[in-house]
RODO-2510 file (C-alpha; in nm, 4 decimals, decimal comma):
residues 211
     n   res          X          Y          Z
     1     x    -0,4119     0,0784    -4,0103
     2     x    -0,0812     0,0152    -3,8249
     3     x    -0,0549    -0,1510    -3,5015
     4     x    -0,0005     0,1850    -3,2855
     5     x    -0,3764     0,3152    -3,4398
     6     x    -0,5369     0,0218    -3,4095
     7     x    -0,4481     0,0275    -2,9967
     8     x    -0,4797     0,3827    -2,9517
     9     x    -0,8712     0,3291    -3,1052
    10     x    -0,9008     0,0407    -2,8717
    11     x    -0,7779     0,2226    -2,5506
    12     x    -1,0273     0,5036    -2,6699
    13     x    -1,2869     0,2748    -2,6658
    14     x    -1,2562     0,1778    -2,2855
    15     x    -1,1388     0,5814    -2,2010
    16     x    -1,4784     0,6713    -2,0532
    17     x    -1,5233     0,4315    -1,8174
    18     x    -1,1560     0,3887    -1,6980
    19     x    -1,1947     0,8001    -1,5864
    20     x    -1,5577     0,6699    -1,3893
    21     x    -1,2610     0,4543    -1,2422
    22     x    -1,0212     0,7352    -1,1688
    23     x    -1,2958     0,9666    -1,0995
    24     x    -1,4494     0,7946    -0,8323
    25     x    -1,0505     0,6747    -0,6475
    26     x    -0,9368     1,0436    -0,6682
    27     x    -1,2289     1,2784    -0,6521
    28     x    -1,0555     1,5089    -0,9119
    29     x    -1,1167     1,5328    -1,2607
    30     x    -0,7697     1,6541    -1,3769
    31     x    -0,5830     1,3931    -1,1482
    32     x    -0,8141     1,1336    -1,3270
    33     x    -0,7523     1,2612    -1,6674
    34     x    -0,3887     1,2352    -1,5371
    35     x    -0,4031     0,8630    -1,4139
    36     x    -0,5887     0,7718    -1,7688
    37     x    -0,3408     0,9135    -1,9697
    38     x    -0,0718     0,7363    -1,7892
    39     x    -0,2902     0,4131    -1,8046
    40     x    -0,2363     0,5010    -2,1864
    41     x     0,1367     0,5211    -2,1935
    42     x     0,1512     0,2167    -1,9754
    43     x    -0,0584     0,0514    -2,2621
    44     x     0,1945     0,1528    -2,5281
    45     x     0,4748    -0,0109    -2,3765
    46     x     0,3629    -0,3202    -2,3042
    47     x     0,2863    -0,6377    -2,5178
    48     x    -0,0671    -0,6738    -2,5105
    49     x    -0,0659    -0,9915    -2,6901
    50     x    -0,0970    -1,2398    -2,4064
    51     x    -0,3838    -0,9800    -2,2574
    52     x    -0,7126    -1,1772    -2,3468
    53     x    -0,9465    -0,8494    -2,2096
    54     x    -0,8437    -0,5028    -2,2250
    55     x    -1,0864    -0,3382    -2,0235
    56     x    -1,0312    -0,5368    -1,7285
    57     x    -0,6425    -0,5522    -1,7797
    58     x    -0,6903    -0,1192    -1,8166
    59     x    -0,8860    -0,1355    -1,5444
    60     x    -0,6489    -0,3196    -1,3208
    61     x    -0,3715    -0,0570    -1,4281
    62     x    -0,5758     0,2674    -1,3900
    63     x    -0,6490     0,1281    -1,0115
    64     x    -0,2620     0,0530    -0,9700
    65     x    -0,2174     0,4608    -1,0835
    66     x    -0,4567     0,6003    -0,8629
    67     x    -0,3600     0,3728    -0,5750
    68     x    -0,0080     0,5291    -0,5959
    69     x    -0,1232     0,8895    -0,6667
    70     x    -0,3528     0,8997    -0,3046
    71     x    -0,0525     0,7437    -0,1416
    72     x     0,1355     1,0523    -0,2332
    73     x    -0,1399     1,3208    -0,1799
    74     x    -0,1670     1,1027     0,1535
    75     x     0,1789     1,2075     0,2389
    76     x     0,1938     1,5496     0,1347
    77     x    -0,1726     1,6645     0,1407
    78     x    -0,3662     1,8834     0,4238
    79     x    -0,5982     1,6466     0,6957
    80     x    -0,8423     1,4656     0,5695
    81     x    -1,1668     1,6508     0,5434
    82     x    -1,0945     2,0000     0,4556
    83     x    -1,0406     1,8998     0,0700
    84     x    -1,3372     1,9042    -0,0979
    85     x    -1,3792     1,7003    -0,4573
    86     x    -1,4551     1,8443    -0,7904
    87     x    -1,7931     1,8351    -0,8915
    88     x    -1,9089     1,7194    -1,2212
    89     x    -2,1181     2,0243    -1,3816
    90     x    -2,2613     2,0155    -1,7435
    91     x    -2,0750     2,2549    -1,9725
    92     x    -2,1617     2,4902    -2,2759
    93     x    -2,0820     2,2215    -2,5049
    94     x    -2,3572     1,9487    -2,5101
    95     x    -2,3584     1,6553    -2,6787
    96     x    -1,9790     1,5293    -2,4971
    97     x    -2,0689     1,1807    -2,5030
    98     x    -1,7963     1,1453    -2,2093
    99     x    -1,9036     1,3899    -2,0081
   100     x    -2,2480     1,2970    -2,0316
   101     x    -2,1605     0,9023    -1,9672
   102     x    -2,0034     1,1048    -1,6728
   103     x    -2,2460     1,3086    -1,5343
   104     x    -2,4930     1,0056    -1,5841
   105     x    -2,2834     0,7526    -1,3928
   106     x    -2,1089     1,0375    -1,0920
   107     x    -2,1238     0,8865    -0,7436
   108     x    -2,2144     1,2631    -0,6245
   109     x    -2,0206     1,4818    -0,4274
   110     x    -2,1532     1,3700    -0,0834
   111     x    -2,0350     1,0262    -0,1533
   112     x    -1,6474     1,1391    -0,2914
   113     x    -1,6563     1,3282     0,0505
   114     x    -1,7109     1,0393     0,2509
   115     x    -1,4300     0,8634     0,0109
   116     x    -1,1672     1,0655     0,0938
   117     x    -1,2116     0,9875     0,4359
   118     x    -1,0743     0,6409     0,3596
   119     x    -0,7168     0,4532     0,3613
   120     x    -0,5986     0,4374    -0,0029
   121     x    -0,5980     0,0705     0,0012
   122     x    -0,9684     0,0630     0,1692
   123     x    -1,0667     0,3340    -0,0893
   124     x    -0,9154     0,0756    -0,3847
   125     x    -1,0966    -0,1882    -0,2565
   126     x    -1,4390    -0,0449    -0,1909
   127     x    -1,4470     0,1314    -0,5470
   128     x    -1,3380    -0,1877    -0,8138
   129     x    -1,5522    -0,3971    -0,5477
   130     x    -1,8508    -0,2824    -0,4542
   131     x    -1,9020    -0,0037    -0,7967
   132     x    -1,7191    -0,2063    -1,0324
   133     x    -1,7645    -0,5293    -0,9477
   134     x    -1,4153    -0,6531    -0,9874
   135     x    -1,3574    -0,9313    -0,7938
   136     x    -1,1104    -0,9656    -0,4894
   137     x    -0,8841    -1,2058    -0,6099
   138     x    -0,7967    -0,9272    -0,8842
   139     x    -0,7636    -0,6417    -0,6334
   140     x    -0,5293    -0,8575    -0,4223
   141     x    -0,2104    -0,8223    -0,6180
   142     x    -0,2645    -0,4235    -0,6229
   143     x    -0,2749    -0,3989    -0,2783
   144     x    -0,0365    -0,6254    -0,1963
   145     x    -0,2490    -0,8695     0,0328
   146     x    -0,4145    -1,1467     0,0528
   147     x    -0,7458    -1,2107    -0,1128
   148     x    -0,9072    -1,2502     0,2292
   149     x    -0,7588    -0,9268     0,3451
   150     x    -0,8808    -0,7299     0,0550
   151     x    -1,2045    -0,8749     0,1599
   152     x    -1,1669    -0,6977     0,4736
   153     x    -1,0193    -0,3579     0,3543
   154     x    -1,3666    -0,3213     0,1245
   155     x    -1,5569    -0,4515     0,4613
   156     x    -1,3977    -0,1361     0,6675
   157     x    -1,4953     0,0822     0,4314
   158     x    -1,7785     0,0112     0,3352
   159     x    -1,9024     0,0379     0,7188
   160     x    -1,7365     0,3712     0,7249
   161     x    -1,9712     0,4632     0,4048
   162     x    -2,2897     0,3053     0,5658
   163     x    -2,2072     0,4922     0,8633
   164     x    -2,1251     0,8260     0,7726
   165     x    -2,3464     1,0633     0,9805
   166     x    -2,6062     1,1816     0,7283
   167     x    -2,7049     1,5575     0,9236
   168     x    -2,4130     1,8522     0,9441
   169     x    -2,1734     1,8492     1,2306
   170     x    -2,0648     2,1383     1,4130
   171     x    -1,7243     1,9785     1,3971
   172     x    -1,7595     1,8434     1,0031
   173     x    -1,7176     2,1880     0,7609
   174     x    -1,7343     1,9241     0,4777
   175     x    -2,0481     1,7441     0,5900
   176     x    -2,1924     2,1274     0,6704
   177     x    -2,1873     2,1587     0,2984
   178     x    -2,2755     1,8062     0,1544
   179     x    -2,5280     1,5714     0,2798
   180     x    -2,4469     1,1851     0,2355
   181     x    -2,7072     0,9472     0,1233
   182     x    -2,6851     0,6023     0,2774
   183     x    -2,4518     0,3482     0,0943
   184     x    -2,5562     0,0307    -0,0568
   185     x    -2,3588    -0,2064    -0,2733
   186     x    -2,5502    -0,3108    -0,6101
   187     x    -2,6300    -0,6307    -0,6377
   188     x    -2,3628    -0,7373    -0,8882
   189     x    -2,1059    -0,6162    -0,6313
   190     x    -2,2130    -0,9333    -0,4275
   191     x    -2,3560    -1,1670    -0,7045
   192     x    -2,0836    -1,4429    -0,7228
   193     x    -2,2403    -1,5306    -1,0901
   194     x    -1,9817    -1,5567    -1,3531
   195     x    -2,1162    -1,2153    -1,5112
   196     x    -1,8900    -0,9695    -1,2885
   197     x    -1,6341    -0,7969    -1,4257
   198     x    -1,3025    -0,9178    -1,4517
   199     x    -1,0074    -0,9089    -1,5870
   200     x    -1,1564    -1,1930    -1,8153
   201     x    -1,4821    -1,0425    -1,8764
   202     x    -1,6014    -0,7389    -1,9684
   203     x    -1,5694    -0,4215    -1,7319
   204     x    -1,8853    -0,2232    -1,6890
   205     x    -1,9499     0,0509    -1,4251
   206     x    -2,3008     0,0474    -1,2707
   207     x    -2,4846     0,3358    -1,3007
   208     x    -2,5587     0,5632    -0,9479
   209     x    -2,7834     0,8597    -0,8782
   210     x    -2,6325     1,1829    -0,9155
   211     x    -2,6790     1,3230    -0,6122
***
């Protein structure tokens, strides 16, 4: 098996949960098959060598894409709230091991609404952190802050999350539709124990209710 195989088997191995990734930072399944592939060609270029984990070194890239793509839907896209994500929905085909790692593992819509209402960089940090457990020294660089101010990015949002109203709004045609359960990190987000994912250990997502 050449070299080129033997990466693109690799990067297949790690495909499922880097869309959970994209999935969950863009609320859109083709926009996450989008940032995937391009975490792919990304791959193919570089010298992977000196990279002791792939996962978390994908992972870190796949965050960088999707980071950059709600920066320019940000710029170009209607207000915030009237854009409603794309549900995950079990097709004709079963037995899709990704789409059922998907479907077991979705956030739900209610919580994707309440994402969007986030900055890109709070949305970045509250995802890797708190549902991937990646620590903040490792989201720094992406962001372009400090470690301390990553910190506070995932804070931010993860009081706007707790604090999303739960009932419909007259003035909220999104949360007329969806209701939002209430938020709470899992317990690996805010273990300190060498376990978490990292870019030197393995990259796991935790599983959530499908709402």
């Amino acid at each position: 098996m050449d070299a080129n195989n033997e990466l693109a088997l690799r990067f297949e191995e790690h495909r499922t949960h880097l869309k959970a990734v994209a999935y969950r930072m863009l609320g859109s399944l083709s926009e996450a098959d989008d940032a995937v592939q391009e975490g792919w060609l990304r791959l193919s270029r570089t010298d992977t060598n000196d990279v002791e984990n792939l996962g978390g070194w994908l992972t870190t890239v796949v965050g960088r894409v999707c980071l950059d793509m709600l920066r320019s839907r940000e710029r170009r896209e209607e207000p915030v709230g009237e854009r409603l994500p794309d549900p995950i929905v079990a097709g004709d085909q079963p037995g899709d091991p990704e789409r059922e790692a998907m479907l077991a593992d979705s956030v739900g819509l209610a919580m994707l609404v309440v994402l969007d209402t986030l900055a890109p960089a709070e949305r970045l940090a509250f995802v890797l952190h708190d549902m991937f457990a990646v620590p903040f020294e490792e989201i720094a660089p992406i962001v372009e802050r400090a470690p301390s101010a990553t910190r506070q990015l995932a804070s931010r949002a993860r009081r706007r999350v707790q604090g999303w109203p739960r009932c419909p709004t007259a003035t909220s045609p999104v949360s007329a539709r969806w209701s939002t359960p209430s938020w709470r990190p899992p317990a690996a987000a805010t273990s300190r124990r060498s376990s978490r994912c990292s870019t030197r250990a393995s990259c796991s997502a935790r599983p959530l209710s499908v709402i």
